[in-house]
N, C-alpha and C positions, 0 to 999 in steps of 0.2 A: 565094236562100239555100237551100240542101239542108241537111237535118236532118241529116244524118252525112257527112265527108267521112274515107276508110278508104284508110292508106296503104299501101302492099303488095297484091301478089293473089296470093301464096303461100297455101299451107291456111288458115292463121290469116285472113288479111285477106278472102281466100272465101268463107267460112264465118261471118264476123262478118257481112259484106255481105248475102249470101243471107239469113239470116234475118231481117236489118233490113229488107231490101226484101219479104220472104215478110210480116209484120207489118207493111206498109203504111207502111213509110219511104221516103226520098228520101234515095238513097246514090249520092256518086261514090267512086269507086274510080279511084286515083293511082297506079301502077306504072311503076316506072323504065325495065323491060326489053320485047322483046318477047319474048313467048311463043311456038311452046316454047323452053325454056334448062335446059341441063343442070345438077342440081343432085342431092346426095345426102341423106338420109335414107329411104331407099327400104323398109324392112319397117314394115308399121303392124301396129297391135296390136290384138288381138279386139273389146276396151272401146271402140274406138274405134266399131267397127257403130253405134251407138246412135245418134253425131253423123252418121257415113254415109247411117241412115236417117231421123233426121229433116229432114236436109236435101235430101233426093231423089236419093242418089248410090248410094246399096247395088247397086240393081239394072246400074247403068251400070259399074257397077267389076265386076261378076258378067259382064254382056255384052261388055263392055269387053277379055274376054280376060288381065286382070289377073293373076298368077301367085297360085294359091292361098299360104296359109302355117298349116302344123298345129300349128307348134311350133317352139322354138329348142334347140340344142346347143350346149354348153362342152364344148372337148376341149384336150386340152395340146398341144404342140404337136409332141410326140414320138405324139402317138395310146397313149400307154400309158393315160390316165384321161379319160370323158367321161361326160357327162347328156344325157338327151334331157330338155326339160320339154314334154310334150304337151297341146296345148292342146284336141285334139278327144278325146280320152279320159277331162279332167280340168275343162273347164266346163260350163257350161250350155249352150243348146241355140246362141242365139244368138252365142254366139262359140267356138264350136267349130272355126272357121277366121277369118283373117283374109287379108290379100294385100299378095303383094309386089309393089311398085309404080316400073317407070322414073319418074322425079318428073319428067324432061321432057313425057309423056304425062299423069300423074296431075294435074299442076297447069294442065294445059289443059284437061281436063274440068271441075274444080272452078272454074275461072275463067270458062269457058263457060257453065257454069252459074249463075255469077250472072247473064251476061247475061240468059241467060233466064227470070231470076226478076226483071228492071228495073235492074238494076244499072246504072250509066252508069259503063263501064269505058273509062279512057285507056292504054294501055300507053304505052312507050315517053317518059314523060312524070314525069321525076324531081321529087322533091320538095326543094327549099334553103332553107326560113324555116318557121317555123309559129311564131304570134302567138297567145299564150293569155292575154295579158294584159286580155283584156275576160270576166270568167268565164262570159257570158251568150252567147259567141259565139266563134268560131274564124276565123282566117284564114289559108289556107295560102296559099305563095307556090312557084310551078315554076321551073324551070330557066331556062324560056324566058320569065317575067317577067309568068306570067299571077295571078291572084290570085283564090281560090275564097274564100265566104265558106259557113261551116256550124253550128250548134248546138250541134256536140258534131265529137271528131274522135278517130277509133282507128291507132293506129300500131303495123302488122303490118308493119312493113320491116325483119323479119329482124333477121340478126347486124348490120346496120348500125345498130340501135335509134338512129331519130333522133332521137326526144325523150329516151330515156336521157342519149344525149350530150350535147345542149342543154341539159341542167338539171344535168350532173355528177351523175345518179344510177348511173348503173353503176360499175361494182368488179368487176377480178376477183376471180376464186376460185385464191387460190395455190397452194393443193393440186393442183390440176388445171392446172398447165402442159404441155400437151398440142399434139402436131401431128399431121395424120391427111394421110397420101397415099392415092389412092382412084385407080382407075381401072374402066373393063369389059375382059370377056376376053369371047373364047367358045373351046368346045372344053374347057370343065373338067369335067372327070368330075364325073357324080353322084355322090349317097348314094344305096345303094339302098332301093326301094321307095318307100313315102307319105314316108321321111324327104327326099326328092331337094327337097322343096320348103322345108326348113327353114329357116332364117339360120343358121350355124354359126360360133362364138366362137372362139378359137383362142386358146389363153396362151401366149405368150412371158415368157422373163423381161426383166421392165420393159418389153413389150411385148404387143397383139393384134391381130390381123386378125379383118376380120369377111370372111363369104364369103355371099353375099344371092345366090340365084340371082331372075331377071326372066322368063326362058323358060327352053324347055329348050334354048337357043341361047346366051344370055346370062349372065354372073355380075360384079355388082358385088363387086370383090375391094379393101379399104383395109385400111392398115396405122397402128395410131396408138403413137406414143411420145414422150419426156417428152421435150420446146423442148430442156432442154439438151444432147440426146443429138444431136439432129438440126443444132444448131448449132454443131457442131465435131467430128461426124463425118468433114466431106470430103466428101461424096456428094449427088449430085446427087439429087430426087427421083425422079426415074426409075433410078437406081443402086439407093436403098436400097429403093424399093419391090422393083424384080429378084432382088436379091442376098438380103433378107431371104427372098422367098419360096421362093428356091434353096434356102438354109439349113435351113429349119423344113418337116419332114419329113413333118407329117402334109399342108402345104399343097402342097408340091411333087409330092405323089406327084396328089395329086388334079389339078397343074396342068402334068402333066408334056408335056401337046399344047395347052398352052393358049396363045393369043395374043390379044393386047391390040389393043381396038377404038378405043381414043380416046387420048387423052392424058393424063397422071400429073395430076392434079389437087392442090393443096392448100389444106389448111385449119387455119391457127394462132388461137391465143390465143382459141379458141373458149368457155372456162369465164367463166361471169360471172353475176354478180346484180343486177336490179333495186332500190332500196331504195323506190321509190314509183312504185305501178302506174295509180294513180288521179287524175283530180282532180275540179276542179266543171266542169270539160269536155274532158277525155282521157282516155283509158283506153291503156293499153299492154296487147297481147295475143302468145301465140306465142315467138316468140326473140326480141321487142323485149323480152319482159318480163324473158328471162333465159334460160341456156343452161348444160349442165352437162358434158354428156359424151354420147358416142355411142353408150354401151356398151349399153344395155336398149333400143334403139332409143324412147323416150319424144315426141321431138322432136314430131314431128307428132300423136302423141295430144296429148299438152299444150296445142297449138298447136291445135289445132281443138274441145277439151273449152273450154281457156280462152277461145276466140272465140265459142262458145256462150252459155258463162256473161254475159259481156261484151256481147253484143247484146241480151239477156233489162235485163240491168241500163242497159243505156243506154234502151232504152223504158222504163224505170219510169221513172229521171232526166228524160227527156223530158215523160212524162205527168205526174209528181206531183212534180216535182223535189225527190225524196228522192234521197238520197246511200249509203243503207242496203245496196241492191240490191251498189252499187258496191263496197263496203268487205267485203263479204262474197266478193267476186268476187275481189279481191286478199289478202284471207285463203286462201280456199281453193289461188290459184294458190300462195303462197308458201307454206304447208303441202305440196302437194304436190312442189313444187322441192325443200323438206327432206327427205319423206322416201324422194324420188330417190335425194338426196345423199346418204344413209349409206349407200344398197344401193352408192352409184359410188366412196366414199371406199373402204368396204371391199372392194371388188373388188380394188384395187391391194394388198391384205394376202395373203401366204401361205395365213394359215389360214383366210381367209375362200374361199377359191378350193378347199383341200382340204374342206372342211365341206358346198361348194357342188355339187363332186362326188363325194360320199358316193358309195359304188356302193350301199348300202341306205338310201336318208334315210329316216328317220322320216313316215309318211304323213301325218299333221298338218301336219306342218311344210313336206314339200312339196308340200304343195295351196295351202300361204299363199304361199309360193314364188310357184307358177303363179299364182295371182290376181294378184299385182303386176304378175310379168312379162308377163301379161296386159296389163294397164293398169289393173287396179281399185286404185288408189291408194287410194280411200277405203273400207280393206276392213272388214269385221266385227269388232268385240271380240273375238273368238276368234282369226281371225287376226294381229293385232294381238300377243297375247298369244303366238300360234307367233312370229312374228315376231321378238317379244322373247326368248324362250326360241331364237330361231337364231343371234342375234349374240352370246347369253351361250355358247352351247357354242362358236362363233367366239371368244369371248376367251379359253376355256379349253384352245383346241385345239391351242395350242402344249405345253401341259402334259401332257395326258392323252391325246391324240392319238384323238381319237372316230373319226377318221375317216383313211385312209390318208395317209402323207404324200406329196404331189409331192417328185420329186426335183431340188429348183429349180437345182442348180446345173448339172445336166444338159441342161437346158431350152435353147436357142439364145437368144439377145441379137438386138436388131434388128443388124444391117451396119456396116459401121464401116471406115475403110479400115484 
């Protein structure tokens, strides 16, 4: 019997693994795929260093060759209004940079890395049953008809959230009917200077592009727009991904020698919520627990802050079998799922997106800004309070206009035939 058996070996499943086995557990790790495999959420976030270094990866993502990241920008999509929000100007020492990460490379290091902290990693070795019906004990059942038995069991298998499913705990999030095509280019012009390394937002109406560059050879370019648009446009993903980026002015100029290194990728019905993260021997961590939106790049901070919290809490469970550790671990994650969700609900608003690119913000205001977009979710009372005072000038800003107006109807629409 192994103390923990951890399904996934994505960040989340990594990272929960690594430090259960660094703390002198007995962990298999059950992955469906083999490694490496292409997959996106590729900009991580300053706050995240913290889980990088405690788990022995800072230095190797620094060696690693990993593409630095100082900061992000929003711009319209006509180039007439944008923000830089700079993260090595505006925090502290330690996360004054983060990096952008191909995730087929990023998640082979992190997965590597447990091995060599005792992991006993299976790739290629799907997971189809998990039996939780004995509270004092787990038993997962594979593909191939083998049968592990464990103590406790964490389930980092992604957007597939196995246990969500099995138990009818997940729900979408209707607000956020959303489809994201993605693909790489190379040959896209930079931003000049330290900004070349940014992630840059791109508003469309009823649409955005994210534009992640990976080297100065490489740029992860995805387009995301709302399920209904996409499904009774006519256009194939490769059409509207093309066609959209012909259209929108400030992308096309950037991607005007630009060509495409892989295939149109996509990814539907991505928004959901967990309603129970916990039990008396599972834990759900990452995007099993829940998923929101692509916009702040959050994913993998979440996803590896939460597998932290979640390993710390399954040794207590283990040693004292108190529940306490655990209950707090799914408060915090579903706190910060919430207060994701307002910065992503209001993204899709007008005035949230003119307030957002004030060309003078309030420096209070945008320092709390950057902490978030950071990854400091769990920020200061003071920021808290900016925070709250930027969504009230947000409600007001259809009224009084604080802040310039976008000229939204000007703006391009994703493709359509």
């Amino acid at each position: 019997m192994h103390d923990v058996i951890v399904i996934g070996g994505g960040p989340a499943g990594s990272t929960a693994s690594t430090i259960l086995a660094q703390r002198g557990r007995s962990v298999l790790l059950l992955e469906r795929e083999k490694f490496p495999r292409f997959q996106i959420g590729e900009s991580m976030l300053p706050y995240s260093n913290d889980i990088f270094r405690r788990i022995g990866v800072y230095d190797k993502l620094v060696e690693g060759g990993f593409y630095p990241k100082y900061g992000g920008a929003f711009v319209t999509a006509d180039g007439a209004a944008s923000t830089v929000f700079r993260f090595n100007e505006s925090l502290d020492a330690p996360y004054k940079r983060s990096f952008q990460v191909e995730r087929s490379r990023f998640d082979q290091l992190l997965l590597d890395h447990s091995r060599e902290n005792g992991v006993d990693v299976r790739e290629e070795t799907p997971v189809s049953r998990v039996d939780l019906a004995d509270g004092s004990r787990v038993v997962v059942e594979t593909a191939g008809g083998e049968k592990h038995e464990a103590r406790f069991v964490i389930d980092g298998s992604g957007h597939g959230a196995l246990l969500a499913h099995a138990t009818g705990r997940r729900t979408a999030v209707n607000a956020l009917k959303k489809i994201a095509f993605f693909s790489h280019y190379k040959n896209v012009e930079p931003e000049p200077g330290i900004d070349k390394y940014n992630i840059v937002i791109v508003v469309l109406r009823n649409a955005w592009f994210w534009m992640i560059p990976l080297s100065d050879e490489k740029m992860s370019v995805g387009l995301v727009i709302e399920r209904d648009h996409a499904t009774t446009c006519g256009l194939t993903p490769e059409e509207m991904l093309e066609r959209t980026i012909a259209s929108t002015p400030y992308v096309a100029r950037r991607m005007v020698k630009a060509e495409r290194t892989a295939k149109v990728y996509t990814r539907k019905d991505f928004s959901y919520r967990v309603s129970q993260l916990v039990g008396e021997n599972f834990a759900l961590v990452g995007d099993a627990a829940g998923f929101l939106d692509p916009i702040f790049s959050t994913g993998v901070m979440i996803a590896m802050t939460s597998a932290s919290r979640v390993a710390d809490a399954v040794v207590d469970k283990l040693e004292r079998g108190s529940m306490r550790a655990l209950r707090m671990y799914e408060t915090k994650t579903q706190t910060a799922i919430d207060r994701y969700l307002r910065f992503i609900r209001n993204f899709y608003r007008r005035e949230f997106l003119e307030m957002l690119l004030h060309p003078e913000p309030a420096r209070p205001i945008y320092m709390a800004i950057v902490r978030v977009l950071g990854g400091n979710v769990f920020s200061s009372r003071r920021d808290r309070i900016m925070l709250g005072l930027f969504f009230t000038l947000v409600r007001l800003q259809k009224r009084f206009h604080f802040a310039p107006p976008i000229k939204w109807e000007s703006l391009p629409a994703p493709a359509s035939v």
